[in-house]
C-alpha positions in Angstrom: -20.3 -16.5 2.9 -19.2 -14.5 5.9 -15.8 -12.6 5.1 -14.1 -10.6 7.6 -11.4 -7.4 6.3 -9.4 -6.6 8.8 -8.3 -3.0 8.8 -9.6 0.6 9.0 -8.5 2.4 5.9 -9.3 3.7 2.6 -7.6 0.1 1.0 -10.0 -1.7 2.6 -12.5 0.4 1.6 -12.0 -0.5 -1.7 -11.4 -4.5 -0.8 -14.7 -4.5 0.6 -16.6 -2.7 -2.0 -14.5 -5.1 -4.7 -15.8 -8.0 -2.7 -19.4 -7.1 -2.4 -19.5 -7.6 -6.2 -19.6 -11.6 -5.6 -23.1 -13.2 -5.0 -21.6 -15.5 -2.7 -21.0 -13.2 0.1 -23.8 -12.4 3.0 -22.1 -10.7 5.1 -18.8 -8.3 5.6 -17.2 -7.6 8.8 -14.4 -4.7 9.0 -12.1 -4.6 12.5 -12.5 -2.2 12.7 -13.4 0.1 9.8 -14.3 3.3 9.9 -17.3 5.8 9.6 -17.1 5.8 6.0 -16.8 1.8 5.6 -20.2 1.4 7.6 -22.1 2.2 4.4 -20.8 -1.3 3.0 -19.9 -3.2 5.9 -20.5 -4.1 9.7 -17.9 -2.1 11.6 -16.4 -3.8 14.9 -14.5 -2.1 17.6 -11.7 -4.3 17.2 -8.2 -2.6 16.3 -5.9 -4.0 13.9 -3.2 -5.3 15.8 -5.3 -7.1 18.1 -4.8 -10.6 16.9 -6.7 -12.4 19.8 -9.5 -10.2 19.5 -9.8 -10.5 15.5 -9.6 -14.2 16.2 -12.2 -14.9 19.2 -14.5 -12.8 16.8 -13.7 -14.6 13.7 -14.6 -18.0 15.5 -17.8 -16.6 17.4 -19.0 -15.9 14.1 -18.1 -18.6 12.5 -16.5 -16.6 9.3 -15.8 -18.6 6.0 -12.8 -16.2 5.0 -10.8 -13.6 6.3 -8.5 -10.5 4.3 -5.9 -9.5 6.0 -5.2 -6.2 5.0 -2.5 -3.9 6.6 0.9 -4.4 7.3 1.1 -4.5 11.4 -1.2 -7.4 11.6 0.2 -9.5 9.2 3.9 -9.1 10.8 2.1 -9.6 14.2 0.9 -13.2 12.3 -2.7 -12.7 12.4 -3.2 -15.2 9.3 -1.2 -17.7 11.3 -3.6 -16.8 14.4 -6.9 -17.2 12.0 -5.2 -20.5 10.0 -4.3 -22.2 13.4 -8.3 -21.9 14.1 -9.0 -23.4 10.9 -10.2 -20.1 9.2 -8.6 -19.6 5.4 -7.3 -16.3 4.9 -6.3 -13.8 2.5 -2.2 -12.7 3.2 0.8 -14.1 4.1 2.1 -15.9 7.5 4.5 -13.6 9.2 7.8 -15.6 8.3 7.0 -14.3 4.6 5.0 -10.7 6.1 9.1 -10.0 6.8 9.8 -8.9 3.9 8.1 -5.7 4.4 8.8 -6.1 8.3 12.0 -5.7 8.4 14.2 -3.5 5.5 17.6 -5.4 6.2 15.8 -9.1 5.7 14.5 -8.0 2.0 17.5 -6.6 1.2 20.1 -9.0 2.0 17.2 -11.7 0.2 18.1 -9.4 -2.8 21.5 -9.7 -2.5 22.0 -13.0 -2.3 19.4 -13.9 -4.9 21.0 -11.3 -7.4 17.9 -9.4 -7.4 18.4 -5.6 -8.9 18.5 -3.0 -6.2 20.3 0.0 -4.1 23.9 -0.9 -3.3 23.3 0.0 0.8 24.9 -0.7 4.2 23.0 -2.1 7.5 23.9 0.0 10.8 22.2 -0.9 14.5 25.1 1.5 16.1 24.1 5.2 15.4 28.1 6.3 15.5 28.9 3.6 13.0 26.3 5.2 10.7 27.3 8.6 11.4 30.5 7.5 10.8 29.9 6.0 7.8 27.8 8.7 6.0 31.6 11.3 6.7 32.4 9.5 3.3 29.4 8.1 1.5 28.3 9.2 -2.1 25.5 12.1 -1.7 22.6 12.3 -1.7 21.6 8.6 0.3 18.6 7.3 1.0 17.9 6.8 5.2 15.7 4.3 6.1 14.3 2.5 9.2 14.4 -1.1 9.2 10.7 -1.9 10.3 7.6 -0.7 9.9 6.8 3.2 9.8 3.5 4.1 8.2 5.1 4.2 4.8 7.4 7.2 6.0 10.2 5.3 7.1 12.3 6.2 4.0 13.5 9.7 4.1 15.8 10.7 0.8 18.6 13.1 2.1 20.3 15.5 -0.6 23.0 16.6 1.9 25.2 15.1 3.9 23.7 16.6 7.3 20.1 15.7 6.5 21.7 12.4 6.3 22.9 12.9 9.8 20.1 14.4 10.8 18.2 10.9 10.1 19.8 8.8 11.8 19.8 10.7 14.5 16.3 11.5 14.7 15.7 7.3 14.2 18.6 5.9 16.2 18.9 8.3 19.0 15.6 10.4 19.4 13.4 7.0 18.3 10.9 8.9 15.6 10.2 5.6 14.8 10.4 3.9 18.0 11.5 0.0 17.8 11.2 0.4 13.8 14.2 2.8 13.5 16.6 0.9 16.1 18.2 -0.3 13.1 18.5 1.4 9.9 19.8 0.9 6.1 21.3 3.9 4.7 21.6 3.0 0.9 22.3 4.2 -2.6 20.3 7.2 -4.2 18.6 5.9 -7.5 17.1 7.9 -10.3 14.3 7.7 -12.7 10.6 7.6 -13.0 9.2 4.8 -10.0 6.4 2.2 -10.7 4.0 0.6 -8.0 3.5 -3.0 -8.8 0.7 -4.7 -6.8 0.6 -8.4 -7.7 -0.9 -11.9 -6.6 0.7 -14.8 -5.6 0.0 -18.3 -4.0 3.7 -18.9 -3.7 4.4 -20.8 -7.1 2.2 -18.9 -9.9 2.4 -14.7 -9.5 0.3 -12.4 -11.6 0.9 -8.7 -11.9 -1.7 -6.1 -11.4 -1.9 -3.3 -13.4 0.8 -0.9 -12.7 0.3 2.6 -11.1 2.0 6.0 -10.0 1.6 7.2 -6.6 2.3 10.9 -5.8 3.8 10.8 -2.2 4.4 14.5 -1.7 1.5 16.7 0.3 2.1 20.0 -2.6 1.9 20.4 -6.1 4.8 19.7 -8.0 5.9 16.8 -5.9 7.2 19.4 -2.9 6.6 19.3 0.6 7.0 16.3 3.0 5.9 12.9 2.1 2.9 11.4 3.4 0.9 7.9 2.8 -0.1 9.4 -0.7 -2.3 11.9 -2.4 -3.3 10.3 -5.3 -2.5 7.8 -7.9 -3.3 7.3 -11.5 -3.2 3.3 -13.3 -1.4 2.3 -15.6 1.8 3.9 -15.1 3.3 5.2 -18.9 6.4 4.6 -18.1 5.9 0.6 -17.3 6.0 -0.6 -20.9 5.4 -4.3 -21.9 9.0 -4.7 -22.6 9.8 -3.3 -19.0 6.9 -5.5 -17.6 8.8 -8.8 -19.3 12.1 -8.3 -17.6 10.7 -7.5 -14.5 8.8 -10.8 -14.7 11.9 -12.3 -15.0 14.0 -10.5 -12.9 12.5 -9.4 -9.8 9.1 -10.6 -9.8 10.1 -14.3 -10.5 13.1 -14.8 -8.9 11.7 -13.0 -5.5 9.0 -15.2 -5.1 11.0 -18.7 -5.7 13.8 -16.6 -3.0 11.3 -16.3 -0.4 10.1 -20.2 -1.2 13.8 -21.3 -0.7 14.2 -19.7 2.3 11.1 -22.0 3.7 8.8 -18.2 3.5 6.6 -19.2 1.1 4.3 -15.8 0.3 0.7 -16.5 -0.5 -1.3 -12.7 -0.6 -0.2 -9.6 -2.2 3.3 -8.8 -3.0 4.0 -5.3 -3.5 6.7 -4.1 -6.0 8.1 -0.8 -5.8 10.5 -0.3 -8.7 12.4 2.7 -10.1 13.2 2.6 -13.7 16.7 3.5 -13.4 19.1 4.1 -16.6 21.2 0.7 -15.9 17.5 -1.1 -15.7 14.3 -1.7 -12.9 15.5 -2.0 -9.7 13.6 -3.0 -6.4 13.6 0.1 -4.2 10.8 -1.6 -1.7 8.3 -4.2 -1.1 5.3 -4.6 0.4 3.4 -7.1 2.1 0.0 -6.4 1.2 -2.4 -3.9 -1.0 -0.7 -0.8 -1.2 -2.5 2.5 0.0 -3.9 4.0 -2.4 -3.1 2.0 -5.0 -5.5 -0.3 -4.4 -8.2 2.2 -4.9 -7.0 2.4 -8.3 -5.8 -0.7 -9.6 -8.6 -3.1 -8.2 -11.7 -1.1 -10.0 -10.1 -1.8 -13.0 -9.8 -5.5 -12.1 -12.7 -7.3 -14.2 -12.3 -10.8 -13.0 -14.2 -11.5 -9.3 -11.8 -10.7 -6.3 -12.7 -12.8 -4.2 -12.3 -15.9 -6.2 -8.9 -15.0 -7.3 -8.0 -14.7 -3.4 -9.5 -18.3 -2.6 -7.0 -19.3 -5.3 -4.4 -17.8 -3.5 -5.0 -19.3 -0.7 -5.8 -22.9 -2.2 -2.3 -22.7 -3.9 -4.3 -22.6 -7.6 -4.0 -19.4 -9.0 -2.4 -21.0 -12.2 -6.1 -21.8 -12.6 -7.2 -18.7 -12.7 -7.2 -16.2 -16.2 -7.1 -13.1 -13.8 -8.8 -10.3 -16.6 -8.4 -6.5 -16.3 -10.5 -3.4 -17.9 -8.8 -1.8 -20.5 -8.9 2.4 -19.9 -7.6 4.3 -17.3 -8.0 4.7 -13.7 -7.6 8.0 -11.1 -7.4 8.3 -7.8 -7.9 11.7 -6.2 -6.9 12.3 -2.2 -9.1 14.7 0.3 -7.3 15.6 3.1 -7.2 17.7 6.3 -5.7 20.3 5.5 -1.8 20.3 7.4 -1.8 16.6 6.4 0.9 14.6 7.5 2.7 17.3 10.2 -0.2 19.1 12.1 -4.3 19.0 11.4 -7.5 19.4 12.5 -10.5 16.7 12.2 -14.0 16.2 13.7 -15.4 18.3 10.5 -19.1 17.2 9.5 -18.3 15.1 6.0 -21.0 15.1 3.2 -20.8 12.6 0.1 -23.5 13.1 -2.7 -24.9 9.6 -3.0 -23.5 9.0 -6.7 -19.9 9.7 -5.4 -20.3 7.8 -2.7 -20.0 4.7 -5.0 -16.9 5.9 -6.1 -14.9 6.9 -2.7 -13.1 5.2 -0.4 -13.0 6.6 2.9 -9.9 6.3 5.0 -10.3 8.6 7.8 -14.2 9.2 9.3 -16.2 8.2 12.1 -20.0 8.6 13.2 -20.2 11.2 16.1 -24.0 11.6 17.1 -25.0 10.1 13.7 -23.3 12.6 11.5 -20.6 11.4 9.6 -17.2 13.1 10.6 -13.3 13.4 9.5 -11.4 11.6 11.4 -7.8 11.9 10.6 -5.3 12.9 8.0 -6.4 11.1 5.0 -10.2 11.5 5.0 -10.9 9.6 1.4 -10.3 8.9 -2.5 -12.3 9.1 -5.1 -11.4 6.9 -7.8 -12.7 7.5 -11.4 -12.5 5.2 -14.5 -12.6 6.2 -18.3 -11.0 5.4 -21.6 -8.0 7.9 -21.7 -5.8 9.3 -18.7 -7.3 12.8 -19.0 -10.6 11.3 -18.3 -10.1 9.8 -15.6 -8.8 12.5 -13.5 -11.2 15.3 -14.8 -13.8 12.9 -13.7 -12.4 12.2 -10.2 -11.7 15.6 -9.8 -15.0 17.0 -10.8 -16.5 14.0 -8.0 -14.0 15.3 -5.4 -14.8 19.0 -5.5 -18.3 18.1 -4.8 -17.1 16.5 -1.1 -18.0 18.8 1.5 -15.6 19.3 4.8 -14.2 22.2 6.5 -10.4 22.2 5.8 -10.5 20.0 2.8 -7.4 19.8 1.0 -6.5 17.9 -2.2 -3.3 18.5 -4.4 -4.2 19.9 -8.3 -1.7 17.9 -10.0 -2.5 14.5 -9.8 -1.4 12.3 -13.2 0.4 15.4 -14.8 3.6 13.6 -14.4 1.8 11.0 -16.3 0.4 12.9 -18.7 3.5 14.1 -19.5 4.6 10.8 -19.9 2.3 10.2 -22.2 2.6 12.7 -24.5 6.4 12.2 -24.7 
């Protein structure tokens, strides 16, 4: 089989190295990858977002399948582009790709499905939401409506931070198009949970949960970015917390989207927070989260690729999706000044046993040396039977990753840990 990923990252990175584990395929085509994704695919100058150039390529070559990986395309309806040339793909149409699209859609789908999440109020006039926050409960979440590279959502602790976010989204456009309309809503505590899960619109099937760790410093300070690291499973998502999700969020979202004529075949992504009155939805996803996938799918035993076939084919009920029992870790390298101001271009060396293990998000060949190229440069994801395992051992793999102004946070799964140890 020919498959084509579409995407450039670290996630599909680790979709491509998950996928070259079935017989079946030949050949693996990335649009447009990255330095570090050449190792395990062919790389094609083709960006993400252009949707007649993925599909002029995809027929050319004749591919059998195509993954759809990041958010942008899928909004953009690149699987409805592929589908409409009679290429099965991996992710949903962009009627359901909405739900990460746009902020206000998935949460008035909650609200009228009952669904468990932030009270919140929709504002496209930047005076009515300055207007509004003179009285609202502190602190109040901000967030743009569309997509923003996962930093749309900026958690203000004062009332002029507040301000200061709209303001910066509505009137000065730090988002561009995505913060013309934003949802300011109710600040909720507890521990949160990443829930990655498949579904072919009927049937879903969780993934095994993880903990990201957003912040670019130790002890969860400093500004967020796309994430330094994540650790799977998540202590604090216990079987009984698993079961009424399953029956209240996971279950009920999926048959919402199918009765609004959505249907969502791919990967729904759950982000929950634990709060004291119960889980609550704080986002969702579209697709493979970033970097949880680099942790949750090398702890997934059953082939990939045939559970996404199933996804697409509508017969996932068919499938007995298996997992690894242990632990998983995830360990960020990044430019150091990651997410605000950075330097790349820095010569990148991977010992060849790690390189199994990493999953390169930001690198490109200059001259035939292998280079950083970006914020993120890579994970390195490590397996063992306990927590504490896991992230000595993708720890001691990191530290041996050579690049000027490497930068990892020290502190990834202590929270977890923790957790653990009551």
């Amino acid at each position: 089989m020919k498959i084509l990923v579409v995407g450039g990252g670290g996630r599909e990175h680790a979709i491509i190295k998950k996928i070259k584990e079935n017989k079946s395929v030949e050949k693996i085509y990335a649009l447009p990858g990255n330095g570090g994704i050449a190792r395990d695919a062919e790389c094609v100058p083709i960006g993400a977002k252009d949707i007649d150039g993925i599909v002029g390529f995809a027929v050319e070559k004749a591919v059998d399948y195509a993954i759809v990986a990041p958010d942008d395309p899928l909004v953009l309806g690149c699987v409805d582009a592929l589908e409409a040339r009679g290429i099965p793909c991996f992710g949903p149409r962009a009627n359901a790709a909405i739900i990460e699209g746009s902020k206000a859609f998935s949460k008035d789908l909650m609200k009228k499905y009952g669904i468990p999440t932030a009270a919140y109020e929709t504002f496209s006039d930047a005076d009515a939401a300055l207007s509004y926050l003179d009285t609202a409960k502190i602190p109040i979440v901000v967030k743009a409506d569309g997509l923003a590279l996962g930093k749309g959502a900026i958690v203000c602790m004062t009332r002029d931070e507040a301000k200061d976010a709209v303001v910066s989204m509505m009137r000065e456009g730090k988002f561009g198009k995505s913060g013309e309309r934003v949802v300011i809503e109710e600040y909720m505590t507890g521990p949160e949970v990443s829930v990655l899960s498949f579904t072919d619109g009927e049937t879903i099937v969780p993934m095994v949960s993880s903990m990201d760790h957003k912040r670019a410093h130790d002890g969860d300070e400093g500004p967020n970015t796309g994430g330094m690291g994540t650790v799977a499973p998540n202590p604090y998502y216990t079987k009984e917390i698993a079961d009424v999700c399953m029956k209240t969020i996971f279950l009920p979202t999926i048959r919402a989207m199918k009765a609004e004529g959505r249907e969502f075949r791919g990967c729904l992504y759950f982000g929950l927070m634990l709060t004291p009155a119960g889980p609550r939805v704080v986002e969702y996803n579209c697709r493979f989260g970033d970097p949880e996938a680099q942790v949750v799918l090398p702890l997934l035993k059953t082939d990939l690729l045939t559970v996404m076939k199933a996804v697409t084919d509508g017969t996932l009920s068919d499938v007995n999706v298996e997992w690894c029992d242990g632990y998983a870790a995830c360990v960020i390298a990044a430019s150091d000044g990651y997410p605000t101001s950075y330097k790349s271009g820095f010569e990148l060396k991977i010992p060849e046993d790690v390189a199994e293990h990493t999953y390169v998000a930001g690198a490109a060949i200059e001259d035939g040396v292998l280079k950083t190229h970006g914020g993120r440069v890579l994970g390195v994801t490590a397996t063992a039977e306990t927590l504490r395992g896991a992230i000595e051992k993708s720890y001691s793999m990191v530290d041996r990753i050579e690049f000027e102004n490497k930068y990892t946070r020290r502190d990834i799964g202590a929270r977890a840990l923790a957790a653990e140890n009551g």
